[in-house]
C-alpha positions in Angstrom: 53.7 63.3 2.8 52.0 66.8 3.4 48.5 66.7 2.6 47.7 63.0 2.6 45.6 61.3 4.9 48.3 60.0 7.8 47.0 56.0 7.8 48.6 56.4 4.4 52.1 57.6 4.8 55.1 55.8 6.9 57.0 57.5 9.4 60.3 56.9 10.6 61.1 56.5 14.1 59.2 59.2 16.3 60.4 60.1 19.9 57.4 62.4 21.2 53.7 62.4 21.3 51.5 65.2 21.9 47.6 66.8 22.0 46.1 69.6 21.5 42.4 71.2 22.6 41.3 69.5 20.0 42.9 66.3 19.9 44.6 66.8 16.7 47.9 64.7 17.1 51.5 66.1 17.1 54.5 63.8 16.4 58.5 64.5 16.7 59.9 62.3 13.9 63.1 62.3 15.1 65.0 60.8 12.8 63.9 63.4 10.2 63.8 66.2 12.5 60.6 67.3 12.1 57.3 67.8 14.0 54.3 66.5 12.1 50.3 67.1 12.8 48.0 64.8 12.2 44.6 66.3 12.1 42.1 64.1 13.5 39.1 65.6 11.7 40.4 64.8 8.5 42.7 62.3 8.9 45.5 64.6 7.3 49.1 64.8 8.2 51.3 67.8 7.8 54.9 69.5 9.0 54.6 71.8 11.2 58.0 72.2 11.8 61.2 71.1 10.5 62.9 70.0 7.4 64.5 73.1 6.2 67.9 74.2 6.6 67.6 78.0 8.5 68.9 78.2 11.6 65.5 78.6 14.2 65.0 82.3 14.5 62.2 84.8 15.0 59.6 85.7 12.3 61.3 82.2 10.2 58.6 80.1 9.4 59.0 76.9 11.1 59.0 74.6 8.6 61.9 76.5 7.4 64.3 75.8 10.2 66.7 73.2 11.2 66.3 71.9 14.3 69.1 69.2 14.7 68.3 68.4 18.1 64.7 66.9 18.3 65.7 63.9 20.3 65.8 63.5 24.2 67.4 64.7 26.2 67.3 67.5 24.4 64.0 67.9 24.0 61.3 70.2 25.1 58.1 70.2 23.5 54.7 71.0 24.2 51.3 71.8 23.0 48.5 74.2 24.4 44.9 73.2 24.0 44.8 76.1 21.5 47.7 74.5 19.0 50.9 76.4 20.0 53.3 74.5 20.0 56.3 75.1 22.3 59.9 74.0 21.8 63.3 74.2 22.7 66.4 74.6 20.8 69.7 76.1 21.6 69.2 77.2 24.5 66.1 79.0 23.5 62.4 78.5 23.8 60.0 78.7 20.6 56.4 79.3 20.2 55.0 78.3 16.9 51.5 80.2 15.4 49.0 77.8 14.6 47.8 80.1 12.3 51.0 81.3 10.4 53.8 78.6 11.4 55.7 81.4 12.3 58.8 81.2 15.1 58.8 83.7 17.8 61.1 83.4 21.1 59.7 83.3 23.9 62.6 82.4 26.5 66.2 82.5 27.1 68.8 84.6 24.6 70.9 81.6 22.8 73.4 81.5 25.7 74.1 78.3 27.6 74.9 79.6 31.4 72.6 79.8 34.3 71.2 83.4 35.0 68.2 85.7 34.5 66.3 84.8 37.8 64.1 88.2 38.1 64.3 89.4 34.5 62.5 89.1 31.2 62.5 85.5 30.2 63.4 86.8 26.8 66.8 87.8 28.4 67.6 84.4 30.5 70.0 81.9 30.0 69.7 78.1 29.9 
């Protein structure tokens, strides 16, 4: 489906719909588990993350990871007006690069408790 213009391609069920700056449009497939961009300049739809089977991780690409969770309620997912896109997954918060599709956390440490208030976000836990 990469690379082909999106009025082209089916998708199965989404759950989320995002912007960015640009209004390029982002899409959680969830029953695939992947994010999709559609750029509205061209008309062209790719992953931009999803559909691999790495665990999510920093400096992974995104489209490498798993993330087996992109359904509410456990969903958090953003977009700037610049094209980051923001996610979160066990207990963690992603940003993805626009640039490089590259994973980088940005919040919590992967443990599910309550605590951090005053510290690095890096070093919370949700």
């Amino acid at each position: 489906m990469d690379g082909k213009v999106a009025t082209t391609v089916g998708l199965l069920p989404t759950e989320e719909i995002r912007t960015d700056g640009a209004d390029n449009v982002y899409i959680i497939e969830s029953a695939s588990r992947i994010i999709r961009k559609i750029n509205t300049a061209t008309g062209i739809i790719n992953t931009v993350a999803g559909g691999g089977n790495l665990t999510p991780a920093d400096g992974i690409r995104a489209t490498d990871a798993s993330f087996v969770f992109l359904t509410s309620p456990h969903l958090g997912f953003a977009v700037d007006k610049s094209g980051n896109v923001y996610l979160s997954f066990n207990n963690r918060f992603f940003k993805i690069d626009p640039n490089t599709g590259i994973l980088k956390s940005i919040m919590g440490d992967g443990t599910p408790a309550v605590t951090g208030d005053g510290g690095l976000a890096i070093n919370a836990q949700f």
